[in-house]
C-alpha positions in Angstrom: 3.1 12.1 20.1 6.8 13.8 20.1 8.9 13.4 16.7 11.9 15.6 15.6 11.7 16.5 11.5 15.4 16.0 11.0 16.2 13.6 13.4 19.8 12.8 11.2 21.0 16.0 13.2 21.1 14.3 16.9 24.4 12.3 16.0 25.7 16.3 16.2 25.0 15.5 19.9 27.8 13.0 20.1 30.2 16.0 20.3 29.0 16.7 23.7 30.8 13.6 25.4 33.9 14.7 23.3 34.2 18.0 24.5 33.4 16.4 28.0 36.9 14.4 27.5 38.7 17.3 26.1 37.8 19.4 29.0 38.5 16.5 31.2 42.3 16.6 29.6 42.6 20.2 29.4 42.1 20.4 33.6 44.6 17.2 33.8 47.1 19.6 32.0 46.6 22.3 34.3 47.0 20.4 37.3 50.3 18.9 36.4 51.7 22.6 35.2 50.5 24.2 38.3 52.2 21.7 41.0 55.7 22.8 38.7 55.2 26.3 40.0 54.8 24.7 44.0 52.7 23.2 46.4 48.6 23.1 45.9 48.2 24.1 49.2 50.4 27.2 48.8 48.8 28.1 45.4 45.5 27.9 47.0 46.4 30.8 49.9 48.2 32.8 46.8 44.9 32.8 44.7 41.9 33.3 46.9 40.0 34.7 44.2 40.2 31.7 42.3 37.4 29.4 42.4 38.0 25.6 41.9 34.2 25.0 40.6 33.0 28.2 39.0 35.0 27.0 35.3 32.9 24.0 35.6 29.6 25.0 36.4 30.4 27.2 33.3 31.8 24.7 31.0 28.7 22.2 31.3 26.1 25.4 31.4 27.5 25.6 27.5 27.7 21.8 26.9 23.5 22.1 27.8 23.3 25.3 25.6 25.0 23.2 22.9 22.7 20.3 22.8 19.8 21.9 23.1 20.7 24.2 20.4 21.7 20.6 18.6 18.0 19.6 19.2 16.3 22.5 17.8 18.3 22.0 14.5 16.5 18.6 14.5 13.4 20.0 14.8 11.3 18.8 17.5 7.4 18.4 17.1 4.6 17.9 19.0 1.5 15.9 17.9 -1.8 18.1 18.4 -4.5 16.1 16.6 -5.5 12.6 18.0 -8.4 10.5 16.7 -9.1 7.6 18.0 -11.3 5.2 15.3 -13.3 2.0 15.7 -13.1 0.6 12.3 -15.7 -2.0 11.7 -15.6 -4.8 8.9 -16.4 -7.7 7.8 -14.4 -10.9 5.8 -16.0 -11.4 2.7 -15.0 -14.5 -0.1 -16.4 -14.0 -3.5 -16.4 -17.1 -5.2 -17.1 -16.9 -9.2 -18.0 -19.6 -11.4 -15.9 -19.1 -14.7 -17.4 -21.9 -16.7 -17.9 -21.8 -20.2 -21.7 -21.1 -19.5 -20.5 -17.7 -18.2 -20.1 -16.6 -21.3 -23.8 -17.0 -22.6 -25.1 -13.4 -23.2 -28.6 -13.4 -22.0 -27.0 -10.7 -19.1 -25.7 -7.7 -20.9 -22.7 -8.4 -21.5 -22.4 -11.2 -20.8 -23.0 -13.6 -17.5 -19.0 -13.2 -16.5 -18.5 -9.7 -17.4 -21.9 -8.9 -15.4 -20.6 -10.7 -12.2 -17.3 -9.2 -12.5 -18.4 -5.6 -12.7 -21.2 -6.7 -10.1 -17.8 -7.4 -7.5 -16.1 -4.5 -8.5 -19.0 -2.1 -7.0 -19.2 -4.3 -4.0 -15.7 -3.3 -3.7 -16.3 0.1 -3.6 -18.8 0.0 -1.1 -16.1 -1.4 0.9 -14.5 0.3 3.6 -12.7 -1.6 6.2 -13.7 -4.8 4.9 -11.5 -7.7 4.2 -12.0 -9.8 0.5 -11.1 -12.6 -1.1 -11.3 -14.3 -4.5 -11.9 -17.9 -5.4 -12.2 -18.8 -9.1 -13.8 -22.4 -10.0 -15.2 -24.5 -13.4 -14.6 -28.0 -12.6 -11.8 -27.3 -10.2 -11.3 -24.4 -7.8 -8.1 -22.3 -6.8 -7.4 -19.0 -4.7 -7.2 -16.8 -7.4 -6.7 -13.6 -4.3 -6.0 -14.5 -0.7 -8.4 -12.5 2.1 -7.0 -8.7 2.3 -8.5 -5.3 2.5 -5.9 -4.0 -0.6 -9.3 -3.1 -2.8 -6.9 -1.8 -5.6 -5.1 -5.8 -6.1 -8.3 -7.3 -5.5 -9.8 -5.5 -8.5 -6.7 -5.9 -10.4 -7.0 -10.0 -10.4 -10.5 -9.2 -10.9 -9.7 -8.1 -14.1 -7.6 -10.6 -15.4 -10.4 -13.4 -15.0 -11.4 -15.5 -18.1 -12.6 -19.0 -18.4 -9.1 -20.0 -19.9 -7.7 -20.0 -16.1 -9.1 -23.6 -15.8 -8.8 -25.9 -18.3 -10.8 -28.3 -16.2 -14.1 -27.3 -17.5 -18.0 -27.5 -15.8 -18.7 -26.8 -12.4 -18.3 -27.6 -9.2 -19.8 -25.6 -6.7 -19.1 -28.3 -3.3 -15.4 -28.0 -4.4 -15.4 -23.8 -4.4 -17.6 -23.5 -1.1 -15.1 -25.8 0.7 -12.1 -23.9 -0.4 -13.7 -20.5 0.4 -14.5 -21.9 3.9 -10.8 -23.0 4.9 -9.4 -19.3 3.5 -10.6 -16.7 6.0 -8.5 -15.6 9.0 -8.5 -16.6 12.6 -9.9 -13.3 13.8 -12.7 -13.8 16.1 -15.7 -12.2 16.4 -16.2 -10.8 12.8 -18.9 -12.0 10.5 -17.9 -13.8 7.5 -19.9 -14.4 3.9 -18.9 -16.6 1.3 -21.0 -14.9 -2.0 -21.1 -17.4 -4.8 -21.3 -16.4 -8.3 -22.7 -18.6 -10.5 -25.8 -19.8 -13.3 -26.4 -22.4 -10.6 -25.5 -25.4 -12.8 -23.8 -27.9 -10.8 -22.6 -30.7 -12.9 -20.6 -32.8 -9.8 -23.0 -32.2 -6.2 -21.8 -31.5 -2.9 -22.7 -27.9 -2.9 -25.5 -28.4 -0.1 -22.8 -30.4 2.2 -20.6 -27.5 1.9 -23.0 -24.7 2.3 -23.7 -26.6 5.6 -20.3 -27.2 6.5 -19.8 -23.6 6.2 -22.8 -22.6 8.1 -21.8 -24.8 11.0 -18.7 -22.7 11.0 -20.6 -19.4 11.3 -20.2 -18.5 7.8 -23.1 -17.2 6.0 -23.5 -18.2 2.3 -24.8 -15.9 -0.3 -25.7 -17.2 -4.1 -25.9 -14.5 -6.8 -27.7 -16.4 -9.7 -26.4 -14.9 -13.0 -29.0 -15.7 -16.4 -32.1 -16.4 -17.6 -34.0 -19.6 -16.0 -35.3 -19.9 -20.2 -31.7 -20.3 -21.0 -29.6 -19.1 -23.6 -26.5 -20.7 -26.2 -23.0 -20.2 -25.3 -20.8 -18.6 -27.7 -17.6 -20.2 -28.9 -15.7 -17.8 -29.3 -15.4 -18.0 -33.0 -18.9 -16.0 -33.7 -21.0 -19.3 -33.1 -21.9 -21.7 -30.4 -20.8 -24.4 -28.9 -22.5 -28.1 -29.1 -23.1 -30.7 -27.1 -21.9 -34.7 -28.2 -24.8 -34.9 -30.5 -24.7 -31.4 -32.3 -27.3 -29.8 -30.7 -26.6 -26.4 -29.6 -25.9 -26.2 -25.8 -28.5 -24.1 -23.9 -27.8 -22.9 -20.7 -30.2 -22.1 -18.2 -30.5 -20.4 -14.8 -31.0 -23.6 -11.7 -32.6 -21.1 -9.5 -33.9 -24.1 -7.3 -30.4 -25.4 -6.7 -29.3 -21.6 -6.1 -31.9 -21.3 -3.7 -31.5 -24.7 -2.0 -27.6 -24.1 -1.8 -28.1 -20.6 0.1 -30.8 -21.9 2.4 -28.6 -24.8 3.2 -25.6 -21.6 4.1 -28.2 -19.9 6.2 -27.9 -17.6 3.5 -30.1 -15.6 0.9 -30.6 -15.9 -3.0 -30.5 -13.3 -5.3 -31.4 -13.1 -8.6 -28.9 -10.3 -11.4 -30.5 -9.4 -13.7 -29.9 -6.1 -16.2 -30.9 -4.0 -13.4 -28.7 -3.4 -10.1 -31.3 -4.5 -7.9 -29.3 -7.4 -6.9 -26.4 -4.8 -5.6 -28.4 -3.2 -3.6 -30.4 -6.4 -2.0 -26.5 -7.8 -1.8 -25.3 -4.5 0.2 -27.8 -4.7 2.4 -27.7 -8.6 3.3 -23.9 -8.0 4.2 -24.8 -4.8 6.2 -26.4 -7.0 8.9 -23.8 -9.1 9.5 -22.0 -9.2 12.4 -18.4 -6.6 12.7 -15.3 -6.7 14.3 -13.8 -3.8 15.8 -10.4 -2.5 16.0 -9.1 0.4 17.5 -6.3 3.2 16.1 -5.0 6.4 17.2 -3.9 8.6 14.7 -1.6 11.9 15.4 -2.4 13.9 11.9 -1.3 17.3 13.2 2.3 18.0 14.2 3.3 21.8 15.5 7.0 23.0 15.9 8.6 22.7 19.3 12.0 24.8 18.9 10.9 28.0 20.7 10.8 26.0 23.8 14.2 24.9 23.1 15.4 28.2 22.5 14.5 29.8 25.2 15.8 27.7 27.5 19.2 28.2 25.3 19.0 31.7 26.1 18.8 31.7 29.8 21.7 28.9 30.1 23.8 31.4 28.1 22.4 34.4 30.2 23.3 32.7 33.6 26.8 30.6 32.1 27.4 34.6 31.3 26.2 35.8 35.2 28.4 33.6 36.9 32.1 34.6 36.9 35.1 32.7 37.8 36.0 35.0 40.5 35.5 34.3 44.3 35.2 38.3 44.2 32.0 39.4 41.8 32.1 42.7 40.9 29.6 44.9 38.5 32.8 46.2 36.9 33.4 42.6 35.4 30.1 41.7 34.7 29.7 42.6 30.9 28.8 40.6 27.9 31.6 42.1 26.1 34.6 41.6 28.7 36.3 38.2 29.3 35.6 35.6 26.6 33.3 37.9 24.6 34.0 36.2 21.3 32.9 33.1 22.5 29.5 34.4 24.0 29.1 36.6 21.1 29.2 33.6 18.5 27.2 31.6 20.6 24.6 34.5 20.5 24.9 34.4 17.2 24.2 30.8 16.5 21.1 31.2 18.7 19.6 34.0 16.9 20.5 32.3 13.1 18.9 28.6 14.5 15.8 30.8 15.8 15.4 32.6 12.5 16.4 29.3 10.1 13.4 27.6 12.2 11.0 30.3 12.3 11.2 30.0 8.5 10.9 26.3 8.3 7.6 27.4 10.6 6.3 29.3 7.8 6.6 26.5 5.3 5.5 23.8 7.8 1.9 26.0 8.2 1.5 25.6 4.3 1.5 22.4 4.6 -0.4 21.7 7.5 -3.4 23.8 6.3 -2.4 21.9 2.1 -3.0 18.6 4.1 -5.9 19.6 5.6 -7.7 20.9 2.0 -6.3 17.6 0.7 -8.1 15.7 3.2 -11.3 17.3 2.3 -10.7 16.5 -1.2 -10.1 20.1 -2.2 -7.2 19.2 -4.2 -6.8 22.7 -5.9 -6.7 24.5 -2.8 -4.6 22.2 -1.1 -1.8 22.7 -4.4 -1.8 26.5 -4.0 -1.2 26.2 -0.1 1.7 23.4 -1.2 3.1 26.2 -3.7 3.0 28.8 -0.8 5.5 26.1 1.4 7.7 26.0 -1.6 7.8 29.8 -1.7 8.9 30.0 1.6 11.4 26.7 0.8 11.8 26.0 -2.3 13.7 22.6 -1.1 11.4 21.1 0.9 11.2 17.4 -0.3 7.6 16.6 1.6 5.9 20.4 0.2 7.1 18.5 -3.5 5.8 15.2 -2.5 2.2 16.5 -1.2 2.2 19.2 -4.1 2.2 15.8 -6.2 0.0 14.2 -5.0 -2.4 17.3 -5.4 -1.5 17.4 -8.8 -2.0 13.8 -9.0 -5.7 13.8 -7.9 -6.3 16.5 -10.1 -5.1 14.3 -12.7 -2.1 16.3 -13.9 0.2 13.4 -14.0 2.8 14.7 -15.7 3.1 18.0 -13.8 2.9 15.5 -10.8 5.7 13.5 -11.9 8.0 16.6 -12.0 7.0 17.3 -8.2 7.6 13.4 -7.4 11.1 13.4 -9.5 12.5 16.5 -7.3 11.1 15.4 -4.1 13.0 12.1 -4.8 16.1 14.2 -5.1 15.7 16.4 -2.1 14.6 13.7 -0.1 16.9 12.4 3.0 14.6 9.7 4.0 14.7 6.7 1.9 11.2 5.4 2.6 10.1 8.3 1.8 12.4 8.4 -1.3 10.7 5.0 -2.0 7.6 6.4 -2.1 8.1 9.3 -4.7 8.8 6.8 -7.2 6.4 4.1 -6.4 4.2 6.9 -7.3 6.0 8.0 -10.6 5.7 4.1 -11.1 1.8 4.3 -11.0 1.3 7.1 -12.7 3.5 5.4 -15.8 1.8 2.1 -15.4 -2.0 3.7 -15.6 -1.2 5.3 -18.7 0.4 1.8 -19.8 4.4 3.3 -19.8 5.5 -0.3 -18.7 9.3 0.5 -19.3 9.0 4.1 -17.6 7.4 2.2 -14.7 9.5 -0.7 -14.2 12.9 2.0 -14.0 10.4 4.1 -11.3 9.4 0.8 -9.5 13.2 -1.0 -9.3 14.3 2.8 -8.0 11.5 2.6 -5.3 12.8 -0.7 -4.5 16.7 0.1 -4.1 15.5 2.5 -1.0 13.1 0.3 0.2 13.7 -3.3 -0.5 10.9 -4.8 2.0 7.7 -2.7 0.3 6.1 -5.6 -1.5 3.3 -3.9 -3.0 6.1 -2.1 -5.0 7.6 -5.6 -6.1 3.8 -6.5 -7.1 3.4 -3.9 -9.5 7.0 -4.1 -11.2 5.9 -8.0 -11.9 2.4 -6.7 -13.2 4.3 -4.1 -15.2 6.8 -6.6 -16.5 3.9 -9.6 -17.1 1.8 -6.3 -18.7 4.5 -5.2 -20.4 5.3 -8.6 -22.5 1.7 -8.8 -23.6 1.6 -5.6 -24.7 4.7 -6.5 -27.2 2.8 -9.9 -27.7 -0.3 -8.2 -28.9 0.8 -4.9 -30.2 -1.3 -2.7 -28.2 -4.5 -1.5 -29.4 -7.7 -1.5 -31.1 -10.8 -2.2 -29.0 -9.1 -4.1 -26.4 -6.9 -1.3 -24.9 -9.4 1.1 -25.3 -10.8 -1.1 -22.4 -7.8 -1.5 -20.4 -7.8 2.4 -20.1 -10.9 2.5 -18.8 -10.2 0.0 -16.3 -6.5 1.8 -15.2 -8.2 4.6 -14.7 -10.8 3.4 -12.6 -8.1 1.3 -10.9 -6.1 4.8 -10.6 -9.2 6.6 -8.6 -9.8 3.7 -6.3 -5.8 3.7 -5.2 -5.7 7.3 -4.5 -9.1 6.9 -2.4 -8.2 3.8 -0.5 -4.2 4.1 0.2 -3.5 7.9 0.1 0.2 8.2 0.2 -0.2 11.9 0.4 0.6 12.9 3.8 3.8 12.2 5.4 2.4 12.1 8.9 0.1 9.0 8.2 0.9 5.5 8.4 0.0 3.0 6.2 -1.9 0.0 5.6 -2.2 -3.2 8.4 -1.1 -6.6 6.5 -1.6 -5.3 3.0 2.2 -6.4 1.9 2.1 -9.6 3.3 -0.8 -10.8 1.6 0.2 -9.2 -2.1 3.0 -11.3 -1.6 1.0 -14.4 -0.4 -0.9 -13.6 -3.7 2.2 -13.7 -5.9 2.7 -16.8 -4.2 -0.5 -18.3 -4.7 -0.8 -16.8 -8.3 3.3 -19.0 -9.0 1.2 -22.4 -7.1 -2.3 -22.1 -9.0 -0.1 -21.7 -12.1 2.0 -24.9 -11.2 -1.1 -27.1 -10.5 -2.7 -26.4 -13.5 0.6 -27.6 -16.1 0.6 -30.8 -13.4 -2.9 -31.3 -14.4 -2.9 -30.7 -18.1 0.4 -33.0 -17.9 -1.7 -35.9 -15.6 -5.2 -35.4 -16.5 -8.1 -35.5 -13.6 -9.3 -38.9 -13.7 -13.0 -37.5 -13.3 -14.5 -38.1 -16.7 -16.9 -34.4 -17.8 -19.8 -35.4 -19.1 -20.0 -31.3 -19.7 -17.5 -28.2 -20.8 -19.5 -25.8 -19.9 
């Protein structure tokens, strides 16, 4: 793959049809002197010597010399690393029942926080796998349409509680049937639907839909979350809540209707418990399904191209030099330094100072190859001493700032890091590559929970790129994040939490999306589905006040 570094520097080559015209003139003007002084045809027998050609053979052997010396500045560069990957994956719909039974606490910590940290290490297991999220009680919305963004996916995770639905008890049918209708059209991929739940279906049609889905060539996995001896449900106000009588709710584990539901799916019940047996029976179940593959070719190595350039710069000049404007060549008149030797000895000059300018951007450019290289392997300290080599050699080289970030970054040095981002911003000509300096100073703000810093960061990655839509994401979770921080004032146990989730939120980012290197490219349909989940987020937001304005005519027997 060919590329040119500075690629701003070609419009230089638009002086090359200008000095084309000029010349073009400048002959014009000489005809019209020379017919004052007589005939052509006269002239012509009084100047044999002259040569009608010669000037213009020369003239366009420097227009070449010129735009190739033009391209060189732009910095031409060869791909020398191709990989071609098969990426194999499967589409994957976790539905979780967030009924009030979720809360019971026979599963350390609870049913609810158990499933949820039960999906966020299936997530990490995932590679090139695509996931969604359905939420459902008595009613069932999309809380994250299918993607393969990991980092959003554990972000709505997060934000789960029963309060989403005010339609309490649950309806399994209802969850199945909307997890069926949300997967892509891609063929030939296998597809699970993993259900969540303490198996207590209060309205039926969970075996019609685990067969509907089946029938469809989705396989349906039940995780059964409890204790089938059952266990009371906390309130939330430190005791538990009752049924219409008074007696204290206890809610068990329906294994049977677990079991019967997954058969019906052509699929396979598992039991969580304390232990992470279930993850590992899970992994493996979703292991044998079928995958789709895709394939991508990657150029992750570029080398510089000028010397190629410049040689051929130095032989046009050599022969535009050779070749005189005489009919008569003699060695008497061949010299560098006899007519037009300013001319030939600037553009000598220019040649030798683009070689040497380039040659030094070479030395930089090896720094960061071999920093990009370390980084890939993880070696993150290496790779930021091989980064602070390139800006030895160029201290103003915007991508040797941006990777040296990112180093830092990994190494968790975030505020060192967000000096490197600040001045590659700056430096940078590019502005998606501006954008991307401070979508990262963004992240680094919102994991330590500097809302305001990150919003400024975020709307400054958006002026230079107005189209990245994970950026918009975050600035709206920074925003919505922001106003419940002021809400709740911050602290105490809660936010000791939070951290802890940032920060594994943080790790999984710089894993999954690696902004670090400049040669890669990112991410298939990533931005078009964050946005389909803002979307989604704005609808499911929108039903539920139409519902609690017009309540469901479906009378709950059960809240839970």
């Amino acid at each position: 793959m060919f590329r040119f570094e500075n690629p701003i520097f070609l419009w230089l080559l638009l002086i090359i049809p200008v000095l084309a015209l000029l010349r073009f003139w400048g002959w014009h003007q000489r005809r019209r002197k020379l017919r004052k002084f007589g005939d052509p045809a006269l002239l012509k027998e009084l100047m044999p010597d002259v040569s009608k050609f010669r000037p213009t053979v020369k003239f366009w052997l420097l227009q070449a010399a010129l735009a190739l010396l033009i391209v060189v500045l732009a910095r031409p560069q060869m791909g020398t690393k191709i990989s071609r990957e098969k990426r194999n994956g499967i589409e994957t719909i976790i539905c979780l029942d967030i009924s009030n039974s979720m809360m019971a606490e026979d599963v350390v910590p609870s049913r609810l926080q158990k499933s949820k940290m039960l999906v966020e290490n299936l997530v990490d297991h995932f590679t090139n796998d695509k996931i969604g999220l359905v939420v459902f009680a008595g009613d069932a919305f999309v809380q994250l349409p299918i993607t393969s963004d990991y980092v959003s996916a554990k972000m709505f995770l997060q934000n789960i509680t029963p309060s989403l639905i005010d339609m309490q008890g649950t309806d399994m049918g209802r969850a199945l049937s909307l997890a069926s209708n949300s997967f892509t059209q891609q063929e030939k991929i296998g597809r699970a639907i993993i259900l969540i739940t303490d198996g207590e279906d209060h309205e039926g049609g969970a075996l019609e839909a685990a067969e509907a889905a089946k029938k469809k060539g989705i396989n349906v996995f039940i995780l059964g979350v409890g204790d089938p001896k059952g266990c009371p449900i906390p309130d939330g106000e430190g005791g538990y809540m009752h049924d219409a009588q008074g007696s204290v709710v206890m809610s068990a584990l329906n294994e049977d209707m677990c079991q019967q539901v997954a058969q019906a799916g052509s699929g396979k019940y598992i039991h969580v418990d304390n232990t992470s047996e279930a993850q590992e029976k899970l992994n493996d179940e979703l292991i044998k399904l079928q995958k789709g593959e895709t394939d991508s070719v990657i150029y992750s190595e570029y080398d510089e191209q000028f010397q190629a350039f410049c040689i051929l710069v130095l032989l046009l000049l050599i022969i535009e030099v050779c070749i005189l404007e005489s009919k008569n060549p003699l060695l008497r008149r061949f010299s560098l330094f006899g007519k037009g030797k300013a001319a030939k000895t600037a553009a000598l000059v220019v040649v030798l100072f683009c070689c040497s300018t380039t040659m030094f951007a070479q030395a930089d450019r090896q720094h960061i190859r071999q920093g990009n290289k370390l980084y890939h392997h993880e070696e993150y300290a290496k790779a930021e001493v091989e980064y602070q080599k390139a800006l030895a050699a160029n201290q103003r080289n915007p991508q040797a700032l941006y990777n040296l970030g990112c180093a830092l970054m990994m190494q968790q040095k975030d505020s060192a890091a967000i000096v490197q981002f600040e001045n590659a911003g700056k430096l940078e000509t590019s502005k998606k590559r501006k954008s991307m300096s401070y979508h990262n100073i963004g992240w680094i703000c919102q994991k330590h929970q500097m809302y305001g810093e990150a919003i400024e960061a975020y709307k400054e990655s958006l002026r230079n790129n107005p189209t990245d839509e994970e950026t918009r994401y975050n600035l709206a979770l920074c925003k919505r994040n922001q106003k419940q921080q002021q809400q709740n004032g911050g602290g105490g146990e809660n936010k000791e939490k939070q951290d802890k989730q940032d920060q594994k939120k943080q790790d999984q980012q710089q894993k999954e999306q690696k902004r670090q290197p400049q040669e890669q490219m990112s991410k298939e349909n990533a931005e078009q589905l964050l946005n389909a989940a803002m979307q989604e987020e704005k609808a499911t937001q929108q039903r539920m006040k139409k519902a609690m304005q017009h309540p469901n005519r479906r009378q709950l027997q059960k809240n839970w």
